[in-house]
C-alpha positions as CSV (number, residue, x, y, z in Angstrom):
1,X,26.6,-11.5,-15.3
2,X,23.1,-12.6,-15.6
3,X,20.1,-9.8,-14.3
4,X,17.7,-11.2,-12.1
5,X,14.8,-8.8,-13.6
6,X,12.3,-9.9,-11.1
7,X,14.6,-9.0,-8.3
8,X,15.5,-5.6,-9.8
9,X,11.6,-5.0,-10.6
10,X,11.0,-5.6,-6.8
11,X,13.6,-3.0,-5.8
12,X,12.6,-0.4,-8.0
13,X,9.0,-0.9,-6.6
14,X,10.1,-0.8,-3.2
15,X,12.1,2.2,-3.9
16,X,8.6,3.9,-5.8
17,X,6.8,3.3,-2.8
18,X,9.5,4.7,-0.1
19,X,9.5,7.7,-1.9
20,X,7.2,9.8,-0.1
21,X,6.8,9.2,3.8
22,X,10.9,9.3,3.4
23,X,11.0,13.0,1.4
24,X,8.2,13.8,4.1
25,X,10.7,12.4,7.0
26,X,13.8,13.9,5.6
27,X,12.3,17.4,5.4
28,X,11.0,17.3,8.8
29,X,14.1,16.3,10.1
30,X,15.9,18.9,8.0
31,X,13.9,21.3,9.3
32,X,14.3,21.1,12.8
33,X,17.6,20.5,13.1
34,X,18.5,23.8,10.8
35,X,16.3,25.9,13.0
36,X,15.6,24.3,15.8
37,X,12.7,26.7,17.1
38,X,10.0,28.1,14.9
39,X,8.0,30.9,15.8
40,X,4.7,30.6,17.6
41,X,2.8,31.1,14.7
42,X,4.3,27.9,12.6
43,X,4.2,25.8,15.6
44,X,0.2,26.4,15.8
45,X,0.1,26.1,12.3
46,X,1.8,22.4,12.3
47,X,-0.8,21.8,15.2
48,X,-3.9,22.8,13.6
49,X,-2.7,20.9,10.1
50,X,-1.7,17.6,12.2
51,X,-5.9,17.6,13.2
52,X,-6.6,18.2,9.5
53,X,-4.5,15.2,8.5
54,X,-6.0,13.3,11.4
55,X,-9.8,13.9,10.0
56,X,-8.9,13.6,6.8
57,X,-7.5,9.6,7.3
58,X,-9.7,9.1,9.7
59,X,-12.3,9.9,7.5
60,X,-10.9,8.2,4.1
61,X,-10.7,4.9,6.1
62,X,-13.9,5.3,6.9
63,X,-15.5,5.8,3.5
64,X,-13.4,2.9,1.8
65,X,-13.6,0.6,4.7
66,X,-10.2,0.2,5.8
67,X,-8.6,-0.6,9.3
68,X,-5.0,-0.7,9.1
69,X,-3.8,2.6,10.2
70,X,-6.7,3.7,11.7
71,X,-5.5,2.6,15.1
72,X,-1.9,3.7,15.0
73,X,-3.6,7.7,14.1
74,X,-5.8,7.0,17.4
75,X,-2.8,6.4,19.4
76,X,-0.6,9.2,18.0
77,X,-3.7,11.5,18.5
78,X,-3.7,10.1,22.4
79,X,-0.5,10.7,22.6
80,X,0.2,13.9,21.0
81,X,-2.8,15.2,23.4
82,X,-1.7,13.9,26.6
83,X,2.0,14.7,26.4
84,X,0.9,18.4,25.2
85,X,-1.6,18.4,28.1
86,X,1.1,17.1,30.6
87,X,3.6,20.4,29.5
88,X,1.1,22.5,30.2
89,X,0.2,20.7,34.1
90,X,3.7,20.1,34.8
91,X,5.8,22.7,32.4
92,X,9.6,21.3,32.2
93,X,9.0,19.0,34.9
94,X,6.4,17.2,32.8
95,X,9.0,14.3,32.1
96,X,9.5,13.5,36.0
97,X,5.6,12.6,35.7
98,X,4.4,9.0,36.3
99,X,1.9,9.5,34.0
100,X,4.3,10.7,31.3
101,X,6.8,7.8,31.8
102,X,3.6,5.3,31.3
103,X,2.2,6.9,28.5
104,X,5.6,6.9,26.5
105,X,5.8,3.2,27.5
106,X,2.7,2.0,26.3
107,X,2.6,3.9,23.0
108,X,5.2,1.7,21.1
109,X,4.1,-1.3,22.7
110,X,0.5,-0.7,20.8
111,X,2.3,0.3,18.0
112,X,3.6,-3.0,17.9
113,X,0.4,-4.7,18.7
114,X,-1.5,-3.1,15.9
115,X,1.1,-3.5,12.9
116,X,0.9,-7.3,14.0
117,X,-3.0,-7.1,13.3
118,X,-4.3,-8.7,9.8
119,X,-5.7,-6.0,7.6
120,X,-9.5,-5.8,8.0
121,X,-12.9,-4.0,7.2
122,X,-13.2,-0.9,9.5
123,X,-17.1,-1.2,10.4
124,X,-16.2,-4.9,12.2
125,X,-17.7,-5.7,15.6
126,X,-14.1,-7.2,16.4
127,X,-12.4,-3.3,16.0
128,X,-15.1,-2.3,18.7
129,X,-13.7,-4.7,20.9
130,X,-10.2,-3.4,20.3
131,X,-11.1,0.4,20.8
132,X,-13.1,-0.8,24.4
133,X,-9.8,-2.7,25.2
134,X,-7.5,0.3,24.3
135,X,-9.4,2.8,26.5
136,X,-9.3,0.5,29.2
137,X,-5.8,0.3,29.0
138,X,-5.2,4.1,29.0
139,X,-7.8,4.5,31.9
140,X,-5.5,1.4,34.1
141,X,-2.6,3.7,33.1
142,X,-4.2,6.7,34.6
143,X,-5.1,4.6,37.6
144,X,-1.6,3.6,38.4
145,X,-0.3,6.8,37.2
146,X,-2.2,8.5,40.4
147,X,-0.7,6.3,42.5
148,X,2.9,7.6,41.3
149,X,3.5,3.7,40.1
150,X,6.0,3.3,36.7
151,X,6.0,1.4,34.2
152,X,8.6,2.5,32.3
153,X,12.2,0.6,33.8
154,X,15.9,2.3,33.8
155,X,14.0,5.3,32.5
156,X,15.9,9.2,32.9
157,X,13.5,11.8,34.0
158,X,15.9,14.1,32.5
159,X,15.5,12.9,29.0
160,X,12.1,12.4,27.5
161,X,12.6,9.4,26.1
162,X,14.5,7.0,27.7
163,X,14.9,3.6,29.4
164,X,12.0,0.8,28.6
165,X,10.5,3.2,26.4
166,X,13.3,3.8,24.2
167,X,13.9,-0.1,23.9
168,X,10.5,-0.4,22.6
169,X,10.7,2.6,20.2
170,X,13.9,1.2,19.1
171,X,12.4,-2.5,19.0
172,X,9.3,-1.1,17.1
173,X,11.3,0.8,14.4
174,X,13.8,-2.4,14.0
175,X,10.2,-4.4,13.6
176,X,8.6,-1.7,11.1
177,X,11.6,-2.1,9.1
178,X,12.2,-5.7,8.5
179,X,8.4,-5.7,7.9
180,X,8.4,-2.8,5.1
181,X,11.2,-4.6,3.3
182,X,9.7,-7.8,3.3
183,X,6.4,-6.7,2.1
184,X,7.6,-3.6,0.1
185,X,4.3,-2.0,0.6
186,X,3.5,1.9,0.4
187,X,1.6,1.6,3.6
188,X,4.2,-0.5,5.2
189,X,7.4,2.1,4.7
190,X,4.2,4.6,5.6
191,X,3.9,3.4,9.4
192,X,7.7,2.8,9.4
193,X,8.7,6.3,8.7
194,X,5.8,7.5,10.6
195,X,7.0,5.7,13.8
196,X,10.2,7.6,12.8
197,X,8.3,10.6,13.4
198,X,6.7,9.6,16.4
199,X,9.8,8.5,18.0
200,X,11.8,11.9,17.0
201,X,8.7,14.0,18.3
202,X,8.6,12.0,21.5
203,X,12.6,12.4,21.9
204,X,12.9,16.1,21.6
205,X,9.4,16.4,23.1
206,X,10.9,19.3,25.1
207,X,10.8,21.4,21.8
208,X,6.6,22.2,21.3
209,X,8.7,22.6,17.5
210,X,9.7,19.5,17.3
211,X,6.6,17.7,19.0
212,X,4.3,19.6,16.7
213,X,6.2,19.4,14.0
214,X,7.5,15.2,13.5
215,X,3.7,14.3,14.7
216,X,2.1,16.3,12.5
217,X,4.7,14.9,9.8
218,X,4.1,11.4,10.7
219,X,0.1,11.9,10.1
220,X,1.0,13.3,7.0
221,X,3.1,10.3,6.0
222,X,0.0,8.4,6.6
223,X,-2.6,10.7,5.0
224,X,-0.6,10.8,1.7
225,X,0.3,7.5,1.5
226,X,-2.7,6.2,2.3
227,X,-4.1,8.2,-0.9
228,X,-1.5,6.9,-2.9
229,X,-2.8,3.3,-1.7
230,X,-6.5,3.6,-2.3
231,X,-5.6,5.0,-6.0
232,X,-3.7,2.4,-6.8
233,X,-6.0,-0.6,-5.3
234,X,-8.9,1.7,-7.7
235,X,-7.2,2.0,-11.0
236,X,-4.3,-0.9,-10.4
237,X,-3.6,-4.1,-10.3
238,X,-1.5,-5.4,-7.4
239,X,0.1,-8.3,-9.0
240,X,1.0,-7.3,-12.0
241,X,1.3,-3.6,-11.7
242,X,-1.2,-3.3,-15.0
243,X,-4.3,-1.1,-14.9
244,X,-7.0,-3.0,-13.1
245,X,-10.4,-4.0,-14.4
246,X,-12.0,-0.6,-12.6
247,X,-9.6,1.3,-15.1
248,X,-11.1,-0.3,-17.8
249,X,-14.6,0.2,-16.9
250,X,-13.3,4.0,-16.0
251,X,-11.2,4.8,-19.0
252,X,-13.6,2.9,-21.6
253,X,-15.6,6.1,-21.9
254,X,-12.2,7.8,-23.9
255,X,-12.1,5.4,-26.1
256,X,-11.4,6.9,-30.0
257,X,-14.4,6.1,-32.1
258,X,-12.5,3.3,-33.7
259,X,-10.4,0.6,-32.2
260,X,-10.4,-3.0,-31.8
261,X,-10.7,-4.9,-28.2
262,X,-8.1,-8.0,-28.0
263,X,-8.2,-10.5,-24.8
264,X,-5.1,-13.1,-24.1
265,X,-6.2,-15.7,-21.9
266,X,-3.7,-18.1,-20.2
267,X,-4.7,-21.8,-21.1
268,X,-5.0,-24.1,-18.3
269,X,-4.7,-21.8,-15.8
270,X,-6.6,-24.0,-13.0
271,X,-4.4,-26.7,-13.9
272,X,-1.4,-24.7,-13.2
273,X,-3.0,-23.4,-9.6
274,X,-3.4,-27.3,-8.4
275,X,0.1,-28.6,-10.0
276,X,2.3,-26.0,-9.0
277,X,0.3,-23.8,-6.4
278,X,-0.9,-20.3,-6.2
279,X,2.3,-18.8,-5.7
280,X,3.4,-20.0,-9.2
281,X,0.4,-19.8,-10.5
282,X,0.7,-16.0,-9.7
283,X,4.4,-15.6,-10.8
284,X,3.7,-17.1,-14.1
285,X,0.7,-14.4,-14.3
286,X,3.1,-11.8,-13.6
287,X,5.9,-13.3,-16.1
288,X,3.2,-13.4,-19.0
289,X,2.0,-9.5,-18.1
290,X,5.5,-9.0,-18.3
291,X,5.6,-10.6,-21.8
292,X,2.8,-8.2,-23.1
293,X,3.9,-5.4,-21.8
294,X,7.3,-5.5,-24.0
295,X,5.3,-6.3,-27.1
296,X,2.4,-3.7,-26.7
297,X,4.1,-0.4,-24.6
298,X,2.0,1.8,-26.8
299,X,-1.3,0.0,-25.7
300,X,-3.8,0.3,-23.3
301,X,-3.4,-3.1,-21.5
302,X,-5.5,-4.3,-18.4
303,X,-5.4,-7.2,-16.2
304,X,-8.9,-7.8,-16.2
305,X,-9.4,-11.1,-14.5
306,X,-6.8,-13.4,-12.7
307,X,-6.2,-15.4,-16.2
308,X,-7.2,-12.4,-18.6
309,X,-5.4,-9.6,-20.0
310,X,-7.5,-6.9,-21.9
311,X,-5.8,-5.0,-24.9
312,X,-7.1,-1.8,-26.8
313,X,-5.5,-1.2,-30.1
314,X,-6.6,2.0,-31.2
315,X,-7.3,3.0,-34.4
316,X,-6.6,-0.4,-35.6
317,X,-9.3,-3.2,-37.4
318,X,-9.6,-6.7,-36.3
319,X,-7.4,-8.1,-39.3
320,X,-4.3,-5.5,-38.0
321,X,-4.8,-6.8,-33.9
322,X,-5.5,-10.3,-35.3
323,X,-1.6,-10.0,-36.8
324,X,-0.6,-8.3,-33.3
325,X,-2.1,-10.3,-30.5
326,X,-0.9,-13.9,-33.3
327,X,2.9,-12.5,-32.5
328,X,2.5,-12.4,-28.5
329,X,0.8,-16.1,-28.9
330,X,4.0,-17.5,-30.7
331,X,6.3,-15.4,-28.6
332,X,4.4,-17.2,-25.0
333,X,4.3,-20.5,-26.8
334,X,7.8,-20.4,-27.9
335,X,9.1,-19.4,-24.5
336,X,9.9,-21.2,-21.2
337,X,8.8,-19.8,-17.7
338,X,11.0,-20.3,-15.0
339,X,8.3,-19.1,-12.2
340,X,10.8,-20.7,-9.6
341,X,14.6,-20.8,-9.3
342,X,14.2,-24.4,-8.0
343,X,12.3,-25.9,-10.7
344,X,12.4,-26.7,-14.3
345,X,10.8,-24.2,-17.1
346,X,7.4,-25.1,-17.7
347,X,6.2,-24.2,-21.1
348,X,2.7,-22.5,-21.1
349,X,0.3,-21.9,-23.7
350,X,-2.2,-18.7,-24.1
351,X,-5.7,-18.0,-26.6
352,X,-6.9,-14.7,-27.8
353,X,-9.7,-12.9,-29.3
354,X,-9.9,-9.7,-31.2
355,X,-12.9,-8.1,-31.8
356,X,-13.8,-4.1,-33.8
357,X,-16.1,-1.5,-32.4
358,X,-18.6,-1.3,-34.7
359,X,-21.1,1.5,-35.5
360,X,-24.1,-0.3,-33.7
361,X,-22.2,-1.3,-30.8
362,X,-23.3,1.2,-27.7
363,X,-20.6,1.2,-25.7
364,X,-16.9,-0.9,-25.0
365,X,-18.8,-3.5,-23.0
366,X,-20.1,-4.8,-26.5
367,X,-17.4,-5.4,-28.0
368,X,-15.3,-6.9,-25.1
369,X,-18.8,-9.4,-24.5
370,X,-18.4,-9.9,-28.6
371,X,-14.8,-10.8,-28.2
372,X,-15.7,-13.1,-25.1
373,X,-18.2,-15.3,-27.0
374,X,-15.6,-16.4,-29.6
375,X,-13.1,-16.7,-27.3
376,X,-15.2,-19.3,-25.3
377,X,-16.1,-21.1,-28.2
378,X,-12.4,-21.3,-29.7
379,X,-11.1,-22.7,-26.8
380,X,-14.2,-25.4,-26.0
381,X,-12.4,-27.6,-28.7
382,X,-8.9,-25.8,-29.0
383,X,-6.3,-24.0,-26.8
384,X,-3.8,-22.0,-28.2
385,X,-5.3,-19.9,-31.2
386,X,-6.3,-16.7,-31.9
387,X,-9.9,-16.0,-33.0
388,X,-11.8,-13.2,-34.6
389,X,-15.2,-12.2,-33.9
């Protein structure tokens, strides 16, 4: 039976980055249903931490930048708020409320809106426009809510969660899925799991337990993952799964006094973008980082630009990498790519460079521009060789 490596590399990603917000789901779950009620003392503390979490995102997204969850924490925070306001107006007969029964209703339905939204810069004039349009809505819900009018259809005022509301939860879990899987991002199976939170916290709402603790959980999810996410778009690439060119600018300070800087470039790689497309053009990438990566485990190896792969042999002169990166140019130009299962192997061809820190040479950036400069003039009249500076 033949191994589809590139579909068994996507699972085991998928499964790396479903790790977390499901241990964090898991354990929640766990908890509550082994003890059911915790003391008042653990239930504050789950509300105080769910804040921290809250200002912590909230304020990460805000110093990278970043949009996407920063609208799903708003409405959790809304929502844990109201419905812990509404106990305390109401006590058990909070669930009978109009205003309860609409704010359960429209909190998956936003979900749903803003997982559908393209990832974007935070400080945007357009994510003003969606925070005036979201308080608008809430203050219409109030309205109606006054005037004891329901949105939420075949609801149970018994059960907390029920009717229209539990479709959507249902529909917006079933959505959150399918998305995750398909995209098989950390932030993805993030919001997933956190809407599993939300939706178990809303549920068994009745428990100040299990509403404290599954929101808090779900923030967590969030604040964790979304860590996990920034570190990896800092030090990795996302293609290729290599360190990215911010590691190398990081990482060149611990570099040993001696050691020798190789680059592989692909040849042709324009070429290949407006024959075959981008989406080859990026699985070849990935095929060819692949390649290195089973030559040279024991190396430092970067994906430095979208055709360029930096190498850092340690410890080793230009003559020894010359011999090393010369075996991963045969290998490549020996080898077929199949970047589609619908097309025919293309053969594709790569150059290197190798160039040795020297004494007089200040810092990495020398010897990678060193190594640049004979790369560029090798491959003005030749593709396909490897070069020493």
């Amino acid at each position: 039976m033949k191994i589809n490596y590139g579909i068994l590399e996507k699972i085991l990603l998928s499964a790396k980055n479903i790790l977390f917000p499901a241990i964090i789901f898991m354990v929640a779950a766990f908890s509550f249903f082994s003890t059911e009620t915790f003391q008042l003392a653990t239930n504050q503390t789950f509300h105080v931490l769910f804040f921290v979490c809250v200002l912590i995102s909230v304020a990460t997204l805000l110093f990278f930048n970043v949009s996407r969850p920063v609208f799903f924490i708003l409405c959790s925070v809304i929502c844990y708020i109201l419905i812990n306001f509404l106990k305390i107006k109401y006590g058990t007969e909070y669930t009978t409320s109009a205003a309860y029964q609409n704010l359960i209703t429209l909190a998956p339905l936003n979900f749903i809106i803003f997982s559908i939204l393209p990832e974007r810069q935070l400080l945007k004039k357009n994510n003003v426009y969606l925070l005036m349009i979201l308080m608008l809505e809430y203050a219409f819900a109030e309205t109606i809510s006054q005037n004891n009018f329901i949105l939420n259809f075949a609801y149970n005022p018994i059960i907390p969660l029920s009717g229209g509301a539990l479709f959507f939860f249902v529909g917006l879990a079933v959505f959150a899925f399918i998305k995750s899987v398909l995209r098989g991002k950390i932030m993805d199976y993030a919001l997933f799991f956190a809407d599993l939170n939300i939706f178990c916290g809303t549920y068994f709402s009745n428990s100040q337990t299990a509403l404290s603790l599954f929101f808090f959980c779900a923030i967590l999810s969030l604040t964790v993952s979304l860590g996990i996410d920034i570190y990896n778009r800092i030090y990795k690439d996302s293609l290729t799964g290599l360190d990215s060119r911010n590691s190398y600018i990081i990482q060149s300070k611990n570099f040993p006094l001696k050691y020798s800087v190789g680059i592989i470039s692909i040849d042709s790689y324009e070429n290949i973008g407006r024959n075959f497309g981008k989406h080859a053009q990026q699985n070849i990438t990935q095929l060819i980082a692949k390649k290195i990566t089973d030559i040279f485990s024991d190396e430092n190896i970067y994906h430095y630009n979208n055709d360029e792969f930096v190498i850092i042999f340690k410890n080793l002169d230009k003559n020894e990498t010359f011999e090393k990166l010369e075996t991963i140019r045969r290998t490549i130009a020996g080898a077929s790519f199949q970047y589609n299962s619908r097309r025919l192997p293309i053969k594709i061809t790569i150059s290197a460079a190798v160039s040795e820190k020297k004494r007089s040479d200040a810092n990495s950036h020398e010897v990678l521009v060193r190594a640049h400069k004979i790369l560029e003039k090798t491959r003005s009249f030749s593709h396909n060789v490897t070069s020493k500076a």
